[in-house]
Residue frames relative to the residue before (quaternion, step in Angstrom):
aa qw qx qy qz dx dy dz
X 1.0000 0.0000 0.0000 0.0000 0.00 0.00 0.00
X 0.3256 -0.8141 0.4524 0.1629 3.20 -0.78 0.87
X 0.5665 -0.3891 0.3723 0.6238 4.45 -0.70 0.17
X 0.6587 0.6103 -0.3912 0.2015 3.49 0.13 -1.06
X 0.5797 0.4858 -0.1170 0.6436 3.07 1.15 -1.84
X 0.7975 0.2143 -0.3980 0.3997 3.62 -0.39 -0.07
X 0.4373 0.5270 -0.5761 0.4462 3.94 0.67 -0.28
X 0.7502 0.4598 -0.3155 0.3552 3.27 0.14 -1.82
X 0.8154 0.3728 -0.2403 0.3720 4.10 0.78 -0.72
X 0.4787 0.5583 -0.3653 0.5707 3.30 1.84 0.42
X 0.7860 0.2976 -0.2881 0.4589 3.56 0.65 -0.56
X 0.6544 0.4620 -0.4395 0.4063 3.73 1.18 0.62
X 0.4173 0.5703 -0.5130 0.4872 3.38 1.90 0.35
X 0.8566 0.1448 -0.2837 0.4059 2.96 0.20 -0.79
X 0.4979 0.4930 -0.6872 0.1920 3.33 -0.02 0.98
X 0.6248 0.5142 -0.3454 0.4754 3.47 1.72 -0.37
X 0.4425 0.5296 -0.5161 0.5073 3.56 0.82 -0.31
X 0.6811 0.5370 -0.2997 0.3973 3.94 0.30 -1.05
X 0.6345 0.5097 -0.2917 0.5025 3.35 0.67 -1.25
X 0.6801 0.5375 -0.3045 0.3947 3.70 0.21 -1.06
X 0.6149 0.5948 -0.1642 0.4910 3.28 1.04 -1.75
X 0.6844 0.2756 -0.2062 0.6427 4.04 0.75 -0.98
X 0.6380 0.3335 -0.4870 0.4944 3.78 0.35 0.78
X 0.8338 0.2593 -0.1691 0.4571 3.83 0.88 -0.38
X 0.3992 0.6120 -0.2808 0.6223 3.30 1.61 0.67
X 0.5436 -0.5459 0.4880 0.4102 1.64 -1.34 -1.68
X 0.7654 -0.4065 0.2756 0.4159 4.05 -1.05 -0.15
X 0.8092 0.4290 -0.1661 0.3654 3.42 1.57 -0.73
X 0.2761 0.6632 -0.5178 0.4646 2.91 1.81 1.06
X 0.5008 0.7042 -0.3574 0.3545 3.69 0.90 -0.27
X 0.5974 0.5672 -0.2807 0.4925 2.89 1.14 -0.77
X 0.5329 0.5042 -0.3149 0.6022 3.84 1.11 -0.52
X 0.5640 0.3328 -0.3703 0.6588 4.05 0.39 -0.47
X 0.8997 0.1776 -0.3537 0.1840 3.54 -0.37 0.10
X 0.5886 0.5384 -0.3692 0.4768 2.97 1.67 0.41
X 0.5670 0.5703 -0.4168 0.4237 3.22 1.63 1.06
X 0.4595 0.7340 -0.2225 0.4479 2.32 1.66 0.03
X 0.6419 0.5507 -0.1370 0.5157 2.87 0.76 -1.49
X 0.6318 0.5626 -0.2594 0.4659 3.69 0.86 -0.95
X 0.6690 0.4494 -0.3753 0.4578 3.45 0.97 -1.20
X 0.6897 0.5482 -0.2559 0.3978 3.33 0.70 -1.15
X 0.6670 0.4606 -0.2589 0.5252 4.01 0.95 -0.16
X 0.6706 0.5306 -0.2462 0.4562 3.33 1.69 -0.81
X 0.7102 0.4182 -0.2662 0.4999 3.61 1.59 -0.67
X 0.6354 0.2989 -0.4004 0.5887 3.99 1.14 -0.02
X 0.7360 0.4052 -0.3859 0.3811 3.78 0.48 0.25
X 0.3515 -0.7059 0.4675 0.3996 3.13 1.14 -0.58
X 0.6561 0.4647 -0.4506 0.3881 4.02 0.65 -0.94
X 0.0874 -0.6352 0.7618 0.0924 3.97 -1.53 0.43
X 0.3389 -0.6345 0.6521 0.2395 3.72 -0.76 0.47
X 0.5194 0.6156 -0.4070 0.4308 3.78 1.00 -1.03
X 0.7327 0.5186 -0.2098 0.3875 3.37 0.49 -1.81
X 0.5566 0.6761 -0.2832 0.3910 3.54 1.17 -0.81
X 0.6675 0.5674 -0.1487 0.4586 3.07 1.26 -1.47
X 0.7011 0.3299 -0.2943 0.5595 3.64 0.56 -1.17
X 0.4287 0.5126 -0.5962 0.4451 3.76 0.32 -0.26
X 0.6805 0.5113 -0.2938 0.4349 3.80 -0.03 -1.56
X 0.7216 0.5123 -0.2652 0.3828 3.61 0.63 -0.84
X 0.5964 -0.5724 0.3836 0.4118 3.45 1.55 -1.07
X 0.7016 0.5395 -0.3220 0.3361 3.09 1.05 -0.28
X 0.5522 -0.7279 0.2592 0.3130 3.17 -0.83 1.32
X 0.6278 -0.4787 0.4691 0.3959 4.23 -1.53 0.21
X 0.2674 -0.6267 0.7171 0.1465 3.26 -1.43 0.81
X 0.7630 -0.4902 0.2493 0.3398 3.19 -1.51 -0.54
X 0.7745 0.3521 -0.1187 0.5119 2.98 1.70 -0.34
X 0.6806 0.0765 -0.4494 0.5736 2.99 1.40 1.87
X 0.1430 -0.8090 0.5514 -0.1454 3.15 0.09 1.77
């Protein structure tokens, strides 16, 4: 698996883990679904992912879209 492939499958757990959480909670877990958001969206015109930073550390090898 590559950084790519996991960024992209870490930030749709937890946007469902979130969703679920603001249905059996409460509403301000939403606020976590959109600050992945936000993240994706700072991570593709900036290029930096803290997420991506991590799995590097872990071992896992670069994709194309953190080289």
């Amino acid at each position: 698996m590559t950084i790519d492939k996991a960024v992209m499958a870490f930030a749709g757990m937890v946007v469902l883990v979130s969703l679920a959480l603001s249905l059996w909670l409460s509403l301000y877990w939403l606020l976590l679904t959109a600050f992945v958001g936000l993240n994706l969206l700072q991570a593709s015109v900036t290029g930096f992912c803290p997420a991506a930073i991590v799995l590097r550390r872990f071992g896992l090898r670069a994709g194309c879209a953190f080289d």
